[in-house]
N, C-alpha and C positions, 0 to 999 in steps of 0.2 A: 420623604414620607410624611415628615413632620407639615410640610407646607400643603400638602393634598389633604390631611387631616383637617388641619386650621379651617382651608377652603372648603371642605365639606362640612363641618361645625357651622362656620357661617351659612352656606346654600341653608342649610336644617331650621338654622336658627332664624331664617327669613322666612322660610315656608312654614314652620311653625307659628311665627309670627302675624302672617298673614292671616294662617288658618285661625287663630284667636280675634282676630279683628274681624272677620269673615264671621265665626259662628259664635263669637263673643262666650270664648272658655278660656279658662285662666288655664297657663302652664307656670310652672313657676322656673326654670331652666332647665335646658341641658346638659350634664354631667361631662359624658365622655362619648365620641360617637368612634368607635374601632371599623376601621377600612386596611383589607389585608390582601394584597394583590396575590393573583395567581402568579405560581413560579411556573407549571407547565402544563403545557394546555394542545389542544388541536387548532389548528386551524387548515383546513383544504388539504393540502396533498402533504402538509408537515409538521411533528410537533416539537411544539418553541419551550422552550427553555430559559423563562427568562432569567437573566443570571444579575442583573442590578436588584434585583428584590427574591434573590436566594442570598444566605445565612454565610456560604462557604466560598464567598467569589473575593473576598478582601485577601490579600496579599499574598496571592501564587503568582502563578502562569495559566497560559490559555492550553497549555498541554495537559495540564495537572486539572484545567475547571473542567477538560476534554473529558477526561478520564472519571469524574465523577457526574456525569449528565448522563441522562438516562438514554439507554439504549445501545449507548458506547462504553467498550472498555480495549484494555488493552496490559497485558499480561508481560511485557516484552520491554516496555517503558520506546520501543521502537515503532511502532506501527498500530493504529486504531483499525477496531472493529464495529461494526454494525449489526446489533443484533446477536452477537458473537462467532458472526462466520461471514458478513459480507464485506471487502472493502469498503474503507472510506476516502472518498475524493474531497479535498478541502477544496473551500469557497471562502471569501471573504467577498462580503456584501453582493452577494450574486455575484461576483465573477474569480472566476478559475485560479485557482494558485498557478504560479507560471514556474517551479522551481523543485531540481527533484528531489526524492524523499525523505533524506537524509538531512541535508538543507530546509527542508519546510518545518520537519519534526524541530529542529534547531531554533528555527523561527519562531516557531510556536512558543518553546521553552523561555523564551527570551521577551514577548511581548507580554506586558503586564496584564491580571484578570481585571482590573476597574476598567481599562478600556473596552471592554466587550459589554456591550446592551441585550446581547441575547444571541442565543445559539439555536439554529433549526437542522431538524433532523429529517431527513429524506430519503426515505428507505425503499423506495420506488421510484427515481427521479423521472420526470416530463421529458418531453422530446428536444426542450431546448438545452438541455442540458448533456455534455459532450463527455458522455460513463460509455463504459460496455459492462458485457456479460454483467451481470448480477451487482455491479458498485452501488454503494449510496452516497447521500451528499451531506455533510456537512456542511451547512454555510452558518460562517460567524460574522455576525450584522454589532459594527465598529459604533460607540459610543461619537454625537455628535455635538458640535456647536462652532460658530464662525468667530470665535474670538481670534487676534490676532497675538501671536507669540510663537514659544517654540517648547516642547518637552522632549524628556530623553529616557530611555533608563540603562546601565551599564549591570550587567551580571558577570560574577566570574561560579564557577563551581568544580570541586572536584572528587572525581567517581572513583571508588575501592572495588573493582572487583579481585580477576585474576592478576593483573597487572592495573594501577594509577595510571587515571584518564581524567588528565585535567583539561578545561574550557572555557573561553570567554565569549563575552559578545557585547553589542550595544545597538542600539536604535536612537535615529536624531530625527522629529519631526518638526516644521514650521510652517506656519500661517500668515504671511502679511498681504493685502490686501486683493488681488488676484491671483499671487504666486501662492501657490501651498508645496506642500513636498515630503520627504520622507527616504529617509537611507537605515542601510541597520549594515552589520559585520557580523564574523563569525569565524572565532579560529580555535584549532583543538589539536589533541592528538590523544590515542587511544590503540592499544593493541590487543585485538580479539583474541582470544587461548579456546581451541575446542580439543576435546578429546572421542578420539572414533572409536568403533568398536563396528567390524565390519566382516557378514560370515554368511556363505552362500555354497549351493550343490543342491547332494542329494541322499539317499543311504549308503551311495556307494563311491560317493568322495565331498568330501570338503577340505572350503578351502577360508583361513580366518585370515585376517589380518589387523592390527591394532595399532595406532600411534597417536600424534598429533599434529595440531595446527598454529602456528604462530603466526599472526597476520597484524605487522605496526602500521597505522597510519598519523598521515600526519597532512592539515586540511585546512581554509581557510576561504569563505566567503562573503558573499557581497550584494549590494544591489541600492536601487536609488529607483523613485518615481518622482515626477515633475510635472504639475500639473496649472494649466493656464488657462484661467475664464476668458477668454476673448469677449463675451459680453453675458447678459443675463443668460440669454437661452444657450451659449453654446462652449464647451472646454474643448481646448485641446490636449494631451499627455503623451510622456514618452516614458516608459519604464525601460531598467536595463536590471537583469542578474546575471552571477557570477559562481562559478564555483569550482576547484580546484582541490583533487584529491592526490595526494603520494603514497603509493605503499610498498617499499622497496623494503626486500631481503624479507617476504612473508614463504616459509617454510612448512612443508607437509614432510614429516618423518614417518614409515609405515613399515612395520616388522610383517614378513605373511610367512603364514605356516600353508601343508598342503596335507591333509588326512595327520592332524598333530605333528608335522616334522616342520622343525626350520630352514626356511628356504631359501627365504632373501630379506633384503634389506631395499627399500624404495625411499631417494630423498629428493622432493621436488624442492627449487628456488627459485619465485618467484619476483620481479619487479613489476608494477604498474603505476602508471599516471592516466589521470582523468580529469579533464577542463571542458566546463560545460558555458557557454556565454549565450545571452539570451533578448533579444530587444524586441520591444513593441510599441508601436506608436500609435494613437488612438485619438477618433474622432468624434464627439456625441453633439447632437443639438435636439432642443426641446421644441416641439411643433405646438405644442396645444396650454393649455394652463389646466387642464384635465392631467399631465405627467407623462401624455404621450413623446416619444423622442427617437429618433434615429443613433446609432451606433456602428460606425467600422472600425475597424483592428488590419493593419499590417504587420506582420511578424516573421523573424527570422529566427533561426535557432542552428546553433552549429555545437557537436558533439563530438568528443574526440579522445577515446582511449587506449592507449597504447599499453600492451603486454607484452613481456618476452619471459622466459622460464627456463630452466635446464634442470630435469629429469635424469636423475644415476639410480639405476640398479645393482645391489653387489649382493655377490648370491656366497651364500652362508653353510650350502648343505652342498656336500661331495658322496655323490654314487661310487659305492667301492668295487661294483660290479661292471663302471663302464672304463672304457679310454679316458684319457687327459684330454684328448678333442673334442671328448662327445662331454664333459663336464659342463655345467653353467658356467657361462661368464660372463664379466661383466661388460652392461649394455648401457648407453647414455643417448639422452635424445635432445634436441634443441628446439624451441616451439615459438614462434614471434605473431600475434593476435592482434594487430591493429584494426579497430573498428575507427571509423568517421561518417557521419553522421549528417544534413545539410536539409533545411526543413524550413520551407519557403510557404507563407500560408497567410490567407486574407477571409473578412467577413465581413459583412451588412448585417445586423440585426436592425428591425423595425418595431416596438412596441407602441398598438394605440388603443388607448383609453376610450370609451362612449359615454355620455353622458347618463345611462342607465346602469352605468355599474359593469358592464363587458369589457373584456379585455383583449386583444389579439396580438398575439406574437409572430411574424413573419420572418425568416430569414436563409440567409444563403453562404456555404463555405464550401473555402477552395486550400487542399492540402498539397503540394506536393513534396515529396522529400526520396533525399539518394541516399545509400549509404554506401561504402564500399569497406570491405576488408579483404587485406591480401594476406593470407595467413601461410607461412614458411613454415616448415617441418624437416629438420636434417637428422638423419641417425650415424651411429657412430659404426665407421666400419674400416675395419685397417690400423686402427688408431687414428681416424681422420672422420669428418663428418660431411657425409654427403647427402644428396637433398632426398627425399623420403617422396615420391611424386605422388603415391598416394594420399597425401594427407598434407601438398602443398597446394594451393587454391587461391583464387581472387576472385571473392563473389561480388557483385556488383548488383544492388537489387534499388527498385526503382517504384514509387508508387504515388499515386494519384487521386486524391478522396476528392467527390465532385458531391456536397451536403442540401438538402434543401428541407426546412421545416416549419412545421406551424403549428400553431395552439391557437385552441378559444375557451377562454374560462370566465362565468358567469354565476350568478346566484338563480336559482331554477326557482324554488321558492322560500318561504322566511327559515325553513328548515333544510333545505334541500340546495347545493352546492356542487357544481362540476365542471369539469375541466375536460377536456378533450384534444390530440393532436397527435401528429404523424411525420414520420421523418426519412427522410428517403437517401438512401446512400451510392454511390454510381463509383466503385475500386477498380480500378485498371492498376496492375501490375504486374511486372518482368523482372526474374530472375535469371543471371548468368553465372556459373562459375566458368571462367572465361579457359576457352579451348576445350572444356570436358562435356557438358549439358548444359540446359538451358527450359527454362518453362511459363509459360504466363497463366495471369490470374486473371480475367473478368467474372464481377456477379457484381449484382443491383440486387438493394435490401429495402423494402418498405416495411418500418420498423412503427405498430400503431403504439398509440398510449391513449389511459382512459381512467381518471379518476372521478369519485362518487361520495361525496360526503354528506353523510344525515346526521344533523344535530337532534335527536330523539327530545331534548330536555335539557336544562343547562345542568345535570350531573353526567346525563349518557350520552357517548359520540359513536356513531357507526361508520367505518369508511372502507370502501372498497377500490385496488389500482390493480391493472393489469400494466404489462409494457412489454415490447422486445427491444431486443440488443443483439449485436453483435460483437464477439471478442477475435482481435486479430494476434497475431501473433508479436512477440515484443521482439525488436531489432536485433538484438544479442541474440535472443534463441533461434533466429533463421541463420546467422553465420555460421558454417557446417567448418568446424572445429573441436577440439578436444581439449580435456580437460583430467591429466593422468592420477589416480590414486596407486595403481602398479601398472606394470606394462601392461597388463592385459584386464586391465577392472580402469572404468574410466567414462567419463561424461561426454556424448556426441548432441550436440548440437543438432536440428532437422532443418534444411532451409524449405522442406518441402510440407511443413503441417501449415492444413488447412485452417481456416476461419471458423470457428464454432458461432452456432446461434443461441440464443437463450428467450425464452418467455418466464415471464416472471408472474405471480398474481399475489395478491394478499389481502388479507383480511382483516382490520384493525377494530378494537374496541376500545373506549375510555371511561371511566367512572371517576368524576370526581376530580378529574384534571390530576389525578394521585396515581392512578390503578390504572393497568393496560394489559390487554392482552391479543397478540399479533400472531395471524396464524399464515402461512406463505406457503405456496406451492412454484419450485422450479422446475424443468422439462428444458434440456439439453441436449441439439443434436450437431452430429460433426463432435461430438466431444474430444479434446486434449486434457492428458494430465496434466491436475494440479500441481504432480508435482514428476520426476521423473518416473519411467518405469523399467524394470530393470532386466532386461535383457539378456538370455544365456544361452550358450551355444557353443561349439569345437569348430575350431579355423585349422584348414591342413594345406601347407602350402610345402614347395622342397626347401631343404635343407642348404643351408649358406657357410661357406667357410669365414673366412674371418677377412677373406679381399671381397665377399659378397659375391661370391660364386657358388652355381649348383653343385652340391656333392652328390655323385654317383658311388654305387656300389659294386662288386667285382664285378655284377654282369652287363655293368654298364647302364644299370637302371637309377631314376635319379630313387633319390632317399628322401622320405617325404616326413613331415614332423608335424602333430596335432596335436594341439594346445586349447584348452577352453579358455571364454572369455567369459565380462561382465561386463554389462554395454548400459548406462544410464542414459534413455535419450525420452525427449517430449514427442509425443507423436498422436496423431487423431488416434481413437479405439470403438469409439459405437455414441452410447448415449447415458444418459443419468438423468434422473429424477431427483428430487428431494422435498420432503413433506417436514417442517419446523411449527411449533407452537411455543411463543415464548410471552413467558406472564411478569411482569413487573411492577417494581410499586417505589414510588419517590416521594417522600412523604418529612417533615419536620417532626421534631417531637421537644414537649417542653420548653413551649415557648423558643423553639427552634434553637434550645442547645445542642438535640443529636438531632442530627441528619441522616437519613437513612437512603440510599439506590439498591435498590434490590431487585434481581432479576434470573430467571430460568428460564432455560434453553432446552424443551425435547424436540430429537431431531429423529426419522427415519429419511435412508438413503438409498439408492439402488443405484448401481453402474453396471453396465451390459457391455460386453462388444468384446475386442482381443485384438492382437497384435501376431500375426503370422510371418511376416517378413521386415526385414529393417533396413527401411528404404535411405537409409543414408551406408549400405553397403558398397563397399569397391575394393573388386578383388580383381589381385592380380592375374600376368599367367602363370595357369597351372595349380591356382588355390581356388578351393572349394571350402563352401562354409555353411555348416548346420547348426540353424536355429530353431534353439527349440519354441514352440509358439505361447503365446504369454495372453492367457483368457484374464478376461475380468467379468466378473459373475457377483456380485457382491451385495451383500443388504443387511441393515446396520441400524439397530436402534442406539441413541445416544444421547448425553444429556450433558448440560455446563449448568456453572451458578456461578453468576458476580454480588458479591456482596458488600459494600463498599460505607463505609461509617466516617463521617466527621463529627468531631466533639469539639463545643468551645467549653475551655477552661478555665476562660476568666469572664466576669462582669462587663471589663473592657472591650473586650474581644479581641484580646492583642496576644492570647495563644489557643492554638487550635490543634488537636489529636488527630491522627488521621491512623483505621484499622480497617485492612481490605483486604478479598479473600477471593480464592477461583481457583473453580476445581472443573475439570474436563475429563468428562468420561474416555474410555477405549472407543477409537472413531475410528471405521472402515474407511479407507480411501483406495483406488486404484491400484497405488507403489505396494499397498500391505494396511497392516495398522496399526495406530498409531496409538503408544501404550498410554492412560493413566496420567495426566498433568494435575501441580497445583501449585499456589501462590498465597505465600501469606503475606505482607508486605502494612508496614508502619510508618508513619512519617511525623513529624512536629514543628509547627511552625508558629516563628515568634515574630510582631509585626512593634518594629519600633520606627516613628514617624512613618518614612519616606524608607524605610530602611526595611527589607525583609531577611528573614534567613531561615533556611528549609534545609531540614535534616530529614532522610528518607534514608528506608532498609525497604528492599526490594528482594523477594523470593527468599526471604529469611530460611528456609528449610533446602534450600537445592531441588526444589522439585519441579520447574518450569521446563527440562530438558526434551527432547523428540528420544521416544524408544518408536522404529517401525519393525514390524516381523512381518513378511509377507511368505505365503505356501502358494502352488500350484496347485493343480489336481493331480498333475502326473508325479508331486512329490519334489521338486524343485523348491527351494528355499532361497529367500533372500532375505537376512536382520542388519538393522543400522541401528545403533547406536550413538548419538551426536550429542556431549554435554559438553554444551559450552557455561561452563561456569555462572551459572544462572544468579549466583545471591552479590547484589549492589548494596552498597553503602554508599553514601552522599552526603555534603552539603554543599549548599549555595546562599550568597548572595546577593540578592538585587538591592537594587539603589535606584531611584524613580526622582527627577529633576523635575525641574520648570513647570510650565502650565499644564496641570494634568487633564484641563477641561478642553485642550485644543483638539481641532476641527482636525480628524485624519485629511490626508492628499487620496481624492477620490482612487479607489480601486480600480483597475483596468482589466477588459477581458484579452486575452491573446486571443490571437487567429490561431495558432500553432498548440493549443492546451491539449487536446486528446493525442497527440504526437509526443509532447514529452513525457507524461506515465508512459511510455513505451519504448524509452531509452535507459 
C-alpha cells in the first residue's frame, strides 16, 4: 500500500506540476494523498472479497478468513454456508477441490490466510461450473509470483470438547524453474459423543427411547500436485489425494420405554474403515495472447468403505400375565455394509478470448462410475445366526453422465454486463439388487443460466441470475440398507429416489461496496428430503419359535404378532418453494480497528406433497404391513443473524479479538421442526513472527444442538432430540517457513469433481 501511495503521490505531483507550467499557478506542495482499496465489491456474476487489503487476513487460516467474509458462515466449525442456508462447493482458482469434506475443511484450516489474494462468492454459479440443486461456489484466487524457492507451514492443535481431539498437519510448496509443486498431510483423532433423546406414536401409545453415541476415529491424509511447463504456452500436471478414516468399536447404547414401562435395552457395535484415493492428470495450452486456452482432465477415483456392526437386544420388562415362551427375548443381529465405489471420468474445456472484450466458454464431460455393495444381514435364531434374506442384498448400480456446455459473457454497455449459458445433461442409469428387482433411469436436462449486471453508479449495483440444476441422489443413500437405533426404529436407505430439479432466481443489490441486500426465489420439483422422514406403521407377520419356526395354536391356526415400526428413509414427496431476503453490511470502523460482518436472513417456505407407501418395503410370506401415510403440508416464516466482530488490540497488530454470534430461528422442514439454535463463540489470536497461535471457544453456551418435533394431522408424532456436545475449546499453532512470496503449483480441474461431493 505504501508503494501505490508513493506511486500516486508522484502521478499527482507530475500532473500538478504540469498543470502549473501549463497555466502558470503556483502550488506550493502536496501533503498527503490517501488511496484506500475496496475490500468488497461486485463484479458480474460474483462478489469479491478482497482479503490482502482487509484488516483481519494476518495470521489465521483460510477456514477462519472463510468464516468471516461476507455472505458465509458457519456455526459447526464443520461445514460452510451460503447465504445461511445454501451449500458451499470450494474452488481454488477456478478449479474444483477434488477431496472430501472432511479432508478439505482440514485443508483449509491448515493453509495460511496471507496466501489468499481474494475470495469470490457465487451464489448462483454459471453453467460451467459442476454444483447441483441450489450449491454456491466459493472460489479462493491463491496469492501469485514466480520466484524460485520453496515454503511450508506445519500446524499442530488441540480441541476440548466431550472427549480431547488432537491434530496435525503440514503443507510443503516449491518453485524451481519449470518444476513447481505442492504436498500437504493431515493426521488426527477425535471421538464424537452425542446424546439422543428419541419419542414417537400417538395419544394412544408411545414409545421413548434415550441413550448415546460414542463414535472414535482415528484418520490421516494426503496428496501432492506436480506441475510441468513443457513451454510458454503449454503445462502439463498430475494431482494425486488420499484419505483414510478408522472407526472401530463406535457404540449406540439405547434404553426404550413403551407407554412409560421399561422394555429393553439396544447396544449397537460398530466398526468402519474408509480409504478414498484420487488421481488426475491434466492438460492445458494457451492459443492466443488474448488468455484464450484449451484444457483436459482424466480422472479416476476409487472409493471404498467397509462396515460391519452387531446389534443385541436384551429386554428388561416381564409380562406377568403371559408364558415363559411368549416372554421377550433376547434378539442379536449381524450387519456387513460394504460400499465400493469406481469413477472413471474425462473433460475438454475450451475458453476464448475476442479482441472486443467477449468471452466464450465451450465444453464437454464424460462421467462414468459403478458402485457395488453387497450387504449381509444374519439374525440370531437357535442360539446360531442365520442369513436374514430379507435384508441381505447386492446392489450394483451403474451410471453414465454424457455433459455438454457453454457460456458467452460480454460487457452490453459501459454500465450494463451479462453473461449467458446452457448445459445440457444426457444420465443413463441401472440399478440391480442382484436376483430380487431391478430398474433403469433415462432423462436428459437442458439446465439454462442467465446473468445481468447493472452498475447504476459507482456506489449502486443491481444484478439479476436465474439458473437450473439438477440434484441426484448421493451413492450411500441409494444402497438399500439399514442402519438400527432398536429392532424396529431404524434408518432405510432408498435405491429408488428420484433426481430432483431445482430453478433458482435472485436479486442482488449493493451500496457502497459495504451494504447488500439479496433477495432469491427457489421452486423445486421431484422433491427429496433434506433430511430423513419418518415413517410409521404396524408389521404383522406369524409368530417364530426360537428354531424359527411357525407357531400354530390349538386349532392349528398359525399365531400371528404385530408390532409397530419407525422407518427413517429419503424418499421423493411433491415439491417446495422458498422465498429468502438477506441484508448485510461489512464494513471497517476506526480506522479499521473493529471489523464488523453483519448479516440477516428472512426466510418463508412451503413444502407440499406426502408419502403414502414406502417403496423400500419387502415383505415376507404371510406379513402384511400398515403404513400409516406421512403428508407434508408445511409453511414457515423464519429468520437467522451472523454477527461476527474482529478487534485489533494492539498498534502492532500482533493481537486480535475475535466476538461472534448466530442465532436461528424455529425452521419448518419436511422430518418436523427444527427448534431454536445459537452460538456465541470467541477467539484470540497472537501473531509473533512467522509464529501464530489461536485460542478459540466455540458454542460457549451449549446452544448449537438440533431439537426436531414433527406432528401429523391424523396426530402421529415424531421428536429427536440429538446434542452432541456443541461447546469447543481450542488452540493451535502455526509455524509458516521459507519463501512466503512463492508462486503456488497451478490448481487443476478434475474430470470426476461433481462425483466426489457425492460419495
Amino acid at each position: 500500500m505504501k508503494t501505490q501511495i508513493f506511486i500516486a503521490a508522484l502521478f499527482f505531483t507530475g500532473l500538478v506540476t504540469a498543470q502549473q507550467r501549463k497555466d502558470s499557478l503556483k502550488v506550493n506542495s502536496i501533503e498527503t494523498v490517501n488511496i484506500k482499496k475496496q475490500v468488497f465489491k461486485k463484479q458480474g456474476d460474483r462478489l469479491v472479497y478482497d482479503v490482502a487489503a482487509s484488516p483481519i487476513a494476518k495470521g489465521t487460516n483460510t477456514f477462519n478468513l472463510l468464516k468471516q467474509t461476507p455472505m458465509i458462515s458457519s456455526i459447526d466449525g464443520k461445514t460452510l454456508k451460503i447465504l445461511g442456508k445454501s451449500d458451499a462447493v470450494i474452488y481454488i482458482n477456478n478449479k474444483k477441490t477434488n477431496m472430501d469434506s472432511e479432508a478439505l475443511i482440514e485443508m483449509l484450516k491448515s493453509t495460511p490466510s496471507e496466501d489468499i489474494q481474494k475470495i469470490e462468492v457465487i451464489t448462483v454459479p454459471g453453467s460451467e461450473f459442476q454444483v447441483e440443486s441450489k450449491e454456491g461456489v466459493i472460489n479462493i484466487v491463491m496469492k501469485k509470483n514466480k520466484n524460485n524457492g520453496f515454503n511450508g507451514t506445519m500446524k499442530m492443535q488441540n480441541e476440548q470438547a466431550y472427549y480431547n481431539n488432537p491434530n496435525a498437519g503440514g503443507s510443503f510448496n516449491f518453485r524451481q524453474g519449470k518444476w513447481s509443486g505442492n504436498s500437504n498431510f493431515r493426521m488426527g483423532s477425535w471421538t464424537d459423543r452425542q446424546k439422543y433423546t428419541l419419542s414417537n406414536g400417538d395419544s394412544t401409545f408411545r414409545n421413548e427411547s434415550y441413550g448415546y453415541n460414542d463414535d472414535p476415529n482415528k484418520n490421516f491424509g494426503g496428496g501432492f500436485n506436480i506441475d510441468y511447463e513443457i513451454s510458454k504456452n503449454q503445462s502439463l500436471g498430475l494431482s494425486y489425494n488420499m484419505r483414510y478414516n478408522k472407526s472401530f468399536n463406535s457404540i449406540l447404547d439405547m434404553t426404550n420405554y413403551q407407554n412409560g414401562i421399561l422394555m429393553d435395552r439396544t447396544v449397537n457395535n460398530e466398526d468402519a474403515q474408509t480409504r478414498n484415493h484420487s488421481f488426475n492428470l491434466n492438460y492445458e495450452i494457451k492459443t492466443d495472447s488474448l488468455g484464450s486456452k484449451l484444457t483436459s482432465n482424466v480422472s479416476y477415483l476409487w472409493f471404498n468403505r467397509d462396515k460391519v456392526s452387531f446389534n443385541e437386544s436384551f429386554p428388561l420388562y416381564i409380562d406377568k400375565d403371559k408364558k415363559e415362551e411368549d416372554q421377550p427375548k433376547y434378539s442379536a443381529l449381524r450387519q456387513s455394509v460394504p460400499q465400493i465405489i469406481n469413477n472413471y471420468a474425462a473433460n475438454i474445456d475450451y475458453l476464448k478470448k475476442t479482441s472486443k472484450g467477449a468471452t466464450w466458454l465451450m465444453g464437454i464431460s464424460y462421467n462414468h462410475t459403478n458402485t457395488d455393495n453387497d450387504t449381509r444381514q444374519d439374525r440370531l435364531e437357535n442360539n446360531e445366526f442365520v442369513m436374514d434374506t430379507k435384508q441381505t442384498n447386492h446392489f450394483i448400480y451403474k451410471e453414465n453422465i454424457l455433459g455438454l456446455y457453454i457460456n458467452y459473457e460480454r460487457k452490453l454497455t459501459e454500465k450494463l454486463s451479462g453473461k449467458v449459458g446452457a448445459r445440457y445433461e444426457m444420465t443413463r442409469s441401472t440399478g440391480e439388487i442382484l436376483e430380487k428387482t431391478s430398474f433403469e433411469r433415462n432423462y436428459n436436462n437442458i439446465l439454462p443460466y442467465l446473468n445481468l449486471n447493472y452498475a447504476i453508479n459507482s456506489d449502486h449495483n443491481l444484478s439479476y441470475t436465474f439458473s437450473s440444476r439438477v440434484r441426484r441422489p448421493r451413492f450411500w443413500e441409494l444402497n438399500p440398507s439399514r442402519t438400527y437405533f432398536t429392532p424396529n426404529n431404524y434408518t432405510q436407505n432408498n435405491p429408488f429416489v428420484l433426481a430432483a430439479k431445482f430453478y433458482n432466481q435472485e436479486l442482488n443489490y449493493m451500496y457502497k461496496n459495504a451494504f447488500y441486500a439479496n433477495l432469491s426465489f427457489n421452486m423445486v420439483e421431484d422433491a427429496a428430503a433434506s433430511d430423513l422422514l419418518p415413517l410409521q406403521g404396524t408389521s404383522t407377520k406369524p409368530k417364530r419359535d426360537e428354531d424359527g419356526k411357525i407357531m400354530y395354536d390349538e386349532h392349528g391356526n398359525m399365531i400371528m404378532e404385530t408390532t409397530r415400526f419407525l422407518r427413517y428413509i429419503r424418499t421423493n414427496y411433491g415439491k417446495n418453494r422458498e422465498l429468502s431476503l438477506t441484508l448485510g453490511m461489512n464494513k471497517s470502523w476506526f480506522k479499521d480497528i473493529w471489523t464488523t460482518n453483519y448479516s440477516v436472513n428472512l426466510g418463508y417456505v412451503t413444502y407440499s406433497g406426502g408419502v403414502w407407501e414406502d417403496p423400500t418395503s419387502q415383505l415376507g410370506e404371510y406379513e402384511t404391513e400398515e403404513l400409516e401415510p406421512y403428508i407434508v403440508d408445511v409453511k414457515n416464516y423464519n429468520m437467522s443473524a451472523t454477527l461476527n466482530n474482529t478487534i485489533r488490540l494492539s498498534s502492532k497488530k500482533d493481537w486480535f479479538l475475535g466476538v461472534n454470534y448466530f442465532f436461528g430461528s424455529k425452521v419448518a422442514m419436511e422430518g418436523g421442526t427444527i427448534g431454536v439454535r445459537q452460538s456465541v463463540d470467541i477467539s484470540l489470536k497472537k501473531i509473533i513472527g512467522d509464529w501464530t497461535i489461536l485460542a478459540e471457544a466455540n458454542d460457549l453456551f451449549n446452544q448449537g444442538y438440533y431439537r426436531v418435533n414433527g406432528i401429523q394431522p391424523n396426530g402421529k408424532y415424531n421428536n429427536i432430540t440429538n446434542f452432541n456436545y456443541p461447546r469447543l475449546i481450542s488452540i493451535g499453532v502455526t509455524y509458516n517457513f521459507g519463501n512466503q512470496k512463492l508462486k503456488k503449483a497451478r490448481e487443476m480441474k478434475s474430470a470426476n469433481d461433481a462425483v466426489k461431493s457425492r460419495t
